[in-house]
N, C-alpha and C positions, 0 to 999 in steps of 0.2 A: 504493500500500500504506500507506504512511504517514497520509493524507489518513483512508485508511479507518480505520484506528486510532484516528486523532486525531476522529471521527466518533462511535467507538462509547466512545471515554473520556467524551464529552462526553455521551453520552446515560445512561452510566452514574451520570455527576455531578449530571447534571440531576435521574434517578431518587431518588438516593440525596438529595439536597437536599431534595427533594418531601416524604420522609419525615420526616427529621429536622425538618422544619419544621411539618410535620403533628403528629408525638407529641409536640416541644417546647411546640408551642401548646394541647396537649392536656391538658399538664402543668400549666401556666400558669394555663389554665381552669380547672381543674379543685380546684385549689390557692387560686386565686386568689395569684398567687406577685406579678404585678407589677396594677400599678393607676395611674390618672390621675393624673399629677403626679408621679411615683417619681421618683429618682436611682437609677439598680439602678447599684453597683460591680462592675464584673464583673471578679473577679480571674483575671489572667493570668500563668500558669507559664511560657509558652513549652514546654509539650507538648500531644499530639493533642488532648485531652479542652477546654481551656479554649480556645484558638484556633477549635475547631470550635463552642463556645459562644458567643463573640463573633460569630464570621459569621452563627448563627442568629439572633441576639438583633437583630444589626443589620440583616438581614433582614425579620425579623418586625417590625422598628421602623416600615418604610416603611409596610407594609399593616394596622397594627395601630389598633383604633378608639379608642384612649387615645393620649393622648400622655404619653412618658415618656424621660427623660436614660439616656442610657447611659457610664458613666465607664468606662475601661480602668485596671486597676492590678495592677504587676507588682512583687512585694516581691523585691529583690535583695540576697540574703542572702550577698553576697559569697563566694562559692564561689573557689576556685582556678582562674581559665582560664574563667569566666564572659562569654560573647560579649557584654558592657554596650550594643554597636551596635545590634544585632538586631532587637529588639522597638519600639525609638524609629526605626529607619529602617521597618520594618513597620507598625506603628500613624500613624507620620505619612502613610507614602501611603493610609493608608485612610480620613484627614481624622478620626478619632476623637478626642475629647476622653482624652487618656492621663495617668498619672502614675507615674513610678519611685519606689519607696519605698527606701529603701537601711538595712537594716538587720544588724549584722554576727551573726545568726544563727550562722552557722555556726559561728566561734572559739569561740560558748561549748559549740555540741555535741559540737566536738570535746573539748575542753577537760571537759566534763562525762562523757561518755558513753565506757565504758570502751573498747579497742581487741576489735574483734572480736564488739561488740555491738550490736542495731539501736537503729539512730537517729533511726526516724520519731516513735516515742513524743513525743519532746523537742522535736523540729524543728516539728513542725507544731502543739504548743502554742505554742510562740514566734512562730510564722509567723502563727496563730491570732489572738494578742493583737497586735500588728503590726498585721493588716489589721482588726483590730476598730476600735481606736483611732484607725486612719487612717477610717475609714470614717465616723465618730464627726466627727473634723475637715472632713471636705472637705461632710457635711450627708445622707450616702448614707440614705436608704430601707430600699434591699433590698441586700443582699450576694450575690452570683449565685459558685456554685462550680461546677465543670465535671464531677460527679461523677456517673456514669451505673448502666445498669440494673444492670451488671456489678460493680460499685460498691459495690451498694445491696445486692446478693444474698452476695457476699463479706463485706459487713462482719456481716451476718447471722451465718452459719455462722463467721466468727471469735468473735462473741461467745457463741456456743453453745458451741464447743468449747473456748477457754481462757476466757471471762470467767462463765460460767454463767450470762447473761442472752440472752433470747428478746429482741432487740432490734437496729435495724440504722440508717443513715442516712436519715431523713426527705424526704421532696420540699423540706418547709417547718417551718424549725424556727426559735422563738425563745431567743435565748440565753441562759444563767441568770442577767446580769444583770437580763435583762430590752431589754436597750437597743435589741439588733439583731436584725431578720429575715436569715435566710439563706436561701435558695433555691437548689434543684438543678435547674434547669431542663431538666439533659438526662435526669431520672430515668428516662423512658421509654423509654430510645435503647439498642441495643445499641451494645458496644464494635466488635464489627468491624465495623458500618455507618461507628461514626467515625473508627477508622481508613483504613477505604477511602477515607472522604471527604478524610481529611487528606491521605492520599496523590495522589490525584489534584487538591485542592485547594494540592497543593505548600507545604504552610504551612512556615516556616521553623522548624521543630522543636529546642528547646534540652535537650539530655538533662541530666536529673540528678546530678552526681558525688559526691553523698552518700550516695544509697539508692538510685542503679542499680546498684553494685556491688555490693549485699546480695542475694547470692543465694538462701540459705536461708531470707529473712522466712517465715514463718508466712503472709502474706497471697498470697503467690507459691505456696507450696504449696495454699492453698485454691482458689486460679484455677486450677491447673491439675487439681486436682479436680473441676471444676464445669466444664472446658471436655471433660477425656475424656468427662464424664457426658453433654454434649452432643453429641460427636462419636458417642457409643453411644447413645444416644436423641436424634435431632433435635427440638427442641421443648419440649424438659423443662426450660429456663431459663424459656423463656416460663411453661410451667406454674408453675413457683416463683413466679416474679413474680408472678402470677394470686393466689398463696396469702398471700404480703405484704398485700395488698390484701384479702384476705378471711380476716380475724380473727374466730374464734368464742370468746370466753372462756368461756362453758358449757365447751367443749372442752377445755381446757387445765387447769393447776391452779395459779392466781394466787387468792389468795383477796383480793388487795385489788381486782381487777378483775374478781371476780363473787362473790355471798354462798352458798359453798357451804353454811356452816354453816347459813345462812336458808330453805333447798333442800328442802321438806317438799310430802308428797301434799296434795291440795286436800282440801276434808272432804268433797264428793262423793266422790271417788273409795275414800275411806275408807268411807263407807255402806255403797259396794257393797262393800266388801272383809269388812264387817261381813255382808252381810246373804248375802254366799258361805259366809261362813266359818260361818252358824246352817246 
């Protein structure tokens, strides 16, 4: 019984690897996210999303027709009861070139951000500048974030609903310095494929103690709007995504991103309109 279990985990894992590996490299192409000679930093949270990004990235390293550095880096923002072992006994047995950045984040969030309020706003600007700057130092290329389709779709519909902008997380975006590329290379991936994966890929999973306790974010409430909408329409995530990716600005009413005001009949069409109206 057991044997057979452990038979069908494996074919599950196998399946699901196949994929993530597939719409990863799909991303990648398509993007043009890594290239010949890169340093991609791929920064590592110790949650499902960025561990399951290194094991593809190191994956796709083997059979990929470029050659390109992969660096592991995990900003430890000193939390209270943070496992500092973890990731350095995890990342050594997998031979990875790794770095811990130790930055004491969290004192000032606490210290800033009033009691009862969320704290990702502040956290992951800081987190942000941190791994910029390190990225910056160690010579990185590409900065690789583990941010997927589920991701990509929430942050959309957040900034619709409180920020009043049609706009969401990029596959590939360069930063307002200027300096850094950043990459999402799991843009294509749903969440529960990468969970399943994590789960049966057993990744040593580091939770949160800043903003897993935040129950009420705003961003928790839009996932679980987008997952009942799934659960009630199978497939209507995928359709969304589809529609990210096919922007009509005729459509919409951005007038810096198409010239309504310049939006005039042709003079043929006028003729005939002329030549109805005698």
């Amino acid at each position: 019984m057991t044997s057979e279990i452990d038979r069908k985990e494996k074919l599950e894992l196998n399946k699901l690897q196949k994929r993530l590996r597939r719409l990863t490299g799909q991303a990648i192409a398509e993007f043009n996210m890594i290239e010949d000679g890169d340093k991609v930093m791929v920064c590592l949270s110790g949650g499902k999303d960025s561990y399951t990004m290194l094991d593809i990235l190191c994956n796709l390293q083997k059979s990929a027709p470029i050659n390109f550095e992969i660096v592991a880096v995990n900003l430890d923002q000193k939390q209270p009861g943070f496992p500092e072992h973890v990731l350095p006994e995890y990342l050594s047995g997998l031979g990875v070139n790794y770095h811990i950045l130790e930055k004491d984040t969290y004192s000032i969030v606490k210290e800033v951000v009033p009691e009862g309020k969320t704290t990702c706003g502040l956290c992951s600007r800081l987190r942000r500048g941190s791994l910029y700057g390190f990225a910056e130092e160690i010579g990185a290329t590409k900065i690789a974030l583990g941010h997927h389709r589920d991701d990509i779709l929430e942050t959309m519909f957040l900034n619709m609903f409180f920020g009043g902008k049609l706009k969401s997380m990029p596959p590939k975006l360069l930063s307002d310095d200027g300096k850094h590329v950043v990459i999402r290379p799991l843009a294509f991936c749903k969440e529960s494929d990468i969970e399943q994966y994590s789960l049966l890929k057993s990744f040593p999973i580091i939770p949160c103690n800043l903003c897993g306790s935040q129950e009420n974010l705003q961003r928790q409430v839009v996932k679980e709007m987008l997952q009942g909408w799934e659960k009630q329409y199978p497939g209507r995530l995928d359709t969304m995504f589809s529609a990210v990716q096919n922007v009509v600005p005729s459509h919409l009413a951005d007038t810096e991103l198409f010239d309504f005001k310049g939006l005039k009949q042709s003079e043929e069409a006028m003729k005939r309109l002329n030549v109805i109206s005698l």
